[in-house]
N, C-alpha and C positions, 0 to 999 in steps of 0.2 A: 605245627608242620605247615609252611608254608605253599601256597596254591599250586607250583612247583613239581614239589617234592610230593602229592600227590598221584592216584593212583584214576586214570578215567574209572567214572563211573559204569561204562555199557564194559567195563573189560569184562576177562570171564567171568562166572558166577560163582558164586565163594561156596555156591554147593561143589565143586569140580577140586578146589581148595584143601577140603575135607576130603573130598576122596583120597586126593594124593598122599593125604597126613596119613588117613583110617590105616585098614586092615588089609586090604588088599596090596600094599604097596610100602611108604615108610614105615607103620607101624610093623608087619609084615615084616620087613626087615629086621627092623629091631626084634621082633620074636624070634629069628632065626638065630639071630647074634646072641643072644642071650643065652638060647637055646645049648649052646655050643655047637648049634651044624654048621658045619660048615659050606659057603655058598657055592663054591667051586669056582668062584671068579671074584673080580672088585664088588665091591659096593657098586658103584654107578653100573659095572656092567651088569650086574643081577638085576637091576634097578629097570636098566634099559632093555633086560630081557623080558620083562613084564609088560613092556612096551610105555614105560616111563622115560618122559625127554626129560636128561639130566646131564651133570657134567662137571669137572673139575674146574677152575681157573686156570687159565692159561697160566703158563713161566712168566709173561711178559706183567701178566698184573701180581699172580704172586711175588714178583722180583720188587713191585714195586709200592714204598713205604706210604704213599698218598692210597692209594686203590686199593691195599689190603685194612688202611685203617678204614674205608669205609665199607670192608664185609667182618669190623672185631665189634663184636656185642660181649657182652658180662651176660653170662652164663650161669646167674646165681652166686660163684663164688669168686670168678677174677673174668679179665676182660680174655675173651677166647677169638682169634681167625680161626671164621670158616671159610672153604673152600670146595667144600660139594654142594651144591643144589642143582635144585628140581624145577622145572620150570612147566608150569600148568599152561603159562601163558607167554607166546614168543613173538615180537612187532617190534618194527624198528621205530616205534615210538617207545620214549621211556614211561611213560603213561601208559600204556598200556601190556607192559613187560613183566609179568609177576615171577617172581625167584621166591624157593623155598630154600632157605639153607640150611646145613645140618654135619652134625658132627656125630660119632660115633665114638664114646669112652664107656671100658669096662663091659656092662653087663645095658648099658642104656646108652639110647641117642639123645640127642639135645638139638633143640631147633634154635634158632640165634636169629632168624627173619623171617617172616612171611609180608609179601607185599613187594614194591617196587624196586624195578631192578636196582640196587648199588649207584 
């Protein structure tokens, strides 16, 4: 990875990271989904009712084939677009911008990035 594509080092702390993953929140999520309860709204809005800053991609980058190949990671078994993440950390530097992304298949979610913004 080059100097770049990099993440500052004083951004937030990757203990904050873990939070957002843990239990209180994605995890959390996904117990629910699993669960079969239902959340009574989206994903992101359950997400943001928690008081988690999160969010779909816009039309304008989903529309577009450059910007979605760089939110498709291989997901274990084929290359997957995601387009909901979480964002622990928000600055108009890219360096300093952390996104968590994440998909929702079946009975499990799947994280596809943790680290700098796209």
């Amino acid at each position: 990875m080059g100097r770049d594509a990099a993440l500052d080092p004083e951004r937030e702390p990757p203990e904050k990271v873990l939070i957002w993953l843990g239990t209180r929140n994605l995890a959390n999520l996904a117990g629910q989904l699993s669960s079969g309860n239902s959340l009574g709204s989206t994903q992101i809005q359950w997400l943001k009712d928690k008081g988690i800053d999160c969010s779909i991609e816009s039309d304008t980058v989903q529309k577009s084939s450059a910007e979605m190949k760089k939110r498709t990671w291989h997901d274990g078994e084929r290359p997957r677009p995601f387009t909901k993440h979480m964002k622990p950390a928000e600055a108009t530097r890219p360096d300093r911008c952390v996104r968590i992304y994440f998909d929702q298949e079946d009975d499990k979610t799947i994280v596809g990035w943790v680290g700098r913004h796209p």
